[in-house]
N, C-alpha and C positions, 0 to 999 in steps of 0.2 A: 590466775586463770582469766580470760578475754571473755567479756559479752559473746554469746550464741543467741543465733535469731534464726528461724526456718522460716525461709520468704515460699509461700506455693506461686506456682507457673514462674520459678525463677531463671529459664533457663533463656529468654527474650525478651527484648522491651524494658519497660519500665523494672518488672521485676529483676531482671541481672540488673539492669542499671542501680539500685538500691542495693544487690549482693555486690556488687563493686565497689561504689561506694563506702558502705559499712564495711568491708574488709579491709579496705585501703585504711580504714581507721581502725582496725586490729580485731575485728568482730572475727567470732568464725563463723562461717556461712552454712547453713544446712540448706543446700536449695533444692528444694522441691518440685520437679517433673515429673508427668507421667510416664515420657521417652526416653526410654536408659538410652539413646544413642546420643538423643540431643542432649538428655540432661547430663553425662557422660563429657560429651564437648564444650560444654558450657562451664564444665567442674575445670577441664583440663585451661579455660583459655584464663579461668580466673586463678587457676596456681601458677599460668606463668607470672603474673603479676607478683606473685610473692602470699597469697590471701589464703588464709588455711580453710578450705572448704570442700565438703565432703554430699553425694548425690545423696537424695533422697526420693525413694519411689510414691508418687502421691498422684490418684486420678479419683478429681471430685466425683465422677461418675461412677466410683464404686468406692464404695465407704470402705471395705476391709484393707482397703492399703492405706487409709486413713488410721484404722484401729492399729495396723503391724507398723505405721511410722512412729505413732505415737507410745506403742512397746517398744521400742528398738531404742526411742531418743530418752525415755527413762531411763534405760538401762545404759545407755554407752553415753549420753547428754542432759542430765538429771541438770545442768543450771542453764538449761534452755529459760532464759531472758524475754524474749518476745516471738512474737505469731505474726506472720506478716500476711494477710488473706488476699493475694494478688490474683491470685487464677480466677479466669471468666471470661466464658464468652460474648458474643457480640448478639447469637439469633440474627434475624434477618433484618439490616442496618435501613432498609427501604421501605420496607415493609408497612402501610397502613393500617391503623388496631383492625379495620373489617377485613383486611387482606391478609392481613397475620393468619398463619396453619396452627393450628392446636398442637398440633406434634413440634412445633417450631418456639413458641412459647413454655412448653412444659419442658423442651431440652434445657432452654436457657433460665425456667427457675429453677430445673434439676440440681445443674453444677453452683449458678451464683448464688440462688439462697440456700437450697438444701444442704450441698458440697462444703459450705460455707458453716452451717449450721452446724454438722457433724463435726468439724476441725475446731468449733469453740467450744462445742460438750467436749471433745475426747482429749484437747491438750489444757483447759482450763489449772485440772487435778494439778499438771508439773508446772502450771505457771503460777500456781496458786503460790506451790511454796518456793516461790521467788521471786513473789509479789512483782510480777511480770505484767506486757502489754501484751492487746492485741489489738491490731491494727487493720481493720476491714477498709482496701481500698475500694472509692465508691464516688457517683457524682453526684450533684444536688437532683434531690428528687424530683423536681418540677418539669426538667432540661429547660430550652428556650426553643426558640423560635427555627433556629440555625442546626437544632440538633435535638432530637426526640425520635430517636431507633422506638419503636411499641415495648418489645418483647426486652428489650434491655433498662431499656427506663421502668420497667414495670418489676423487675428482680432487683433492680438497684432501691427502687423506692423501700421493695420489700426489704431488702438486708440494711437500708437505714433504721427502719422501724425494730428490728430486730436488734440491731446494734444498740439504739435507742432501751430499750425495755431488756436485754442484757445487763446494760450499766444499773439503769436499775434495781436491778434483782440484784445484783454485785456489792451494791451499796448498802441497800436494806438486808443483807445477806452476812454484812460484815467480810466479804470472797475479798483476799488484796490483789483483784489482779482490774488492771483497767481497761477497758475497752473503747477505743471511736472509731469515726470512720475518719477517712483523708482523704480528701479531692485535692488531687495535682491540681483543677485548669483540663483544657484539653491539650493532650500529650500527641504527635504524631510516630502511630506504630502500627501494627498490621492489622491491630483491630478495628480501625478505625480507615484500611488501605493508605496508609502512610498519607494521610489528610493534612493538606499545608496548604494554610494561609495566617493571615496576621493572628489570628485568636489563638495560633496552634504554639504548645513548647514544645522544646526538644526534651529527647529521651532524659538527656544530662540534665534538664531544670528540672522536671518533673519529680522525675527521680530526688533530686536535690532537695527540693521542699517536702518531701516524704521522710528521707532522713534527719532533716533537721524537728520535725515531729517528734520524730521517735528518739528523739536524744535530749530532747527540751525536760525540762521540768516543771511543766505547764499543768495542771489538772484538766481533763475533756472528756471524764466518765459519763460516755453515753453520749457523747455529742459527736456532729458530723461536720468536721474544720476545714475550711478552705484556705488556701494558703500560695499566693501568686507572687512568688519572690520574697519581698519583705513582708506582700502584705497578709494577716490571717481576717481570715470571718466567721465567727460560729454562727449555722444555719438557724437562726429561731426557731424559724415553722416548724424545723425537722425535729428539734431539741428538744422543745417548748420551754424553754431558759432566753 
């Protein structure tokens, strides 16, 4: 039987790029959209390649399709392997914290930390027994100079911390399943309006350095790994390791 992995927001970007990848290496794919059309087309364009992979209905904005993915893949995908937490919005990329909308900020810790939140209580239980990852993609919390969205850096810092104090409890818990976070780098994709300049990877590295994460035999319980080609960094600040 092949590794199973349910990547969420798999159906663009980075995320397919990862269900591609890991299929092309025999995984089977549960990829997780909210759009049966797109995530539908996105099922069809990864079996022409030959990738055995099957849609999955999942919108961080309503946790009950979170609770009916996670019955469904017990029942029909009990050695679901890994969690891949790709889905997330951006909030408003321009936006100054004093100009930031309240409504604008709560959407986007809605889906990244909340959305996020629920998909590691409700699939922990099946990755438990098979001492499984999960993998919260995520950036350094700090951002830089070049790049600091309010409302995004503010839900990302939070789901480091959360990721952070997860492992933890995981540990002290005796729970076999491992959790970090993964910073591709900056990735050029819609999130970000296809942003190209020399700092920017392509979908295919990004992606690339995600997978090779998730297939390493590294321990990272609780940490937040950067990883720009060859090279990795575990974030201290974020860690405290």
């Amino acid at each position: 039987m092949s590794d199973t992995v349910l990547i969420t927001g798999a159906n663009k970007g980075i995320g397919f790029e990862i269900a591609r990848q890991l299929g092309q290496k025999g995984w089977t794919i549960l990829l997780g959209a909210r759009n049966k059309e797109r995530g539908l087309a996105a099922v069809k364009q990864l079996q022409t390649e030959g990738i055995t992979v099957a849609w999955v209905p999942i919108d961080l904005n309503d946790l009950a399709t979170i609770h009916a993915a996670a019955d469904k893949i017990a029942n029909v995908h009990p050695e679901l392997k890994v969690l891949v937490n790709n889905a997330g919005i951006p909030g408003d990329m321009d936006a100054e914290p004093l100009a930031t909308k309240t409504a604008d900020l709560k959407a986007t810790l809605d889906v990244n930390v909340i959305g996020n939140f629920e998909l590691i209580k409700t699939f922990t239980p099946i990755l438990e027994r098979n001492h499984g990852r999960i993998i919260n993609m995520t950036i350094p919390a700090s951002g830089n100079r070049f790049f600091h969205p309010f409302a995004y850096c503010t839900s990302k810092s939070a789901l480091n911390q959360m990721t952070k104090m997860f492992g933890e409890s995981f540990k002290s818990q005796h729970i076999p399943v491992e959790i970090f976070g993964a910073v591709p780098g900056g990735v050029s994709t819609d999130l970000n309006n296809h942003m190209d300049n020399r700092f920017m990877r392509s979908v295919e590295d990004g992606a690339g350095s995600v997978v090779k994460l998730i297939l390493d035999n590294h321990h990272h319980q609780g940490k937040t790994v950067m990883r720009f080609g060859g090279l990795k960094l575990v974030k201290k600040v974020i860690t405290g390791h």
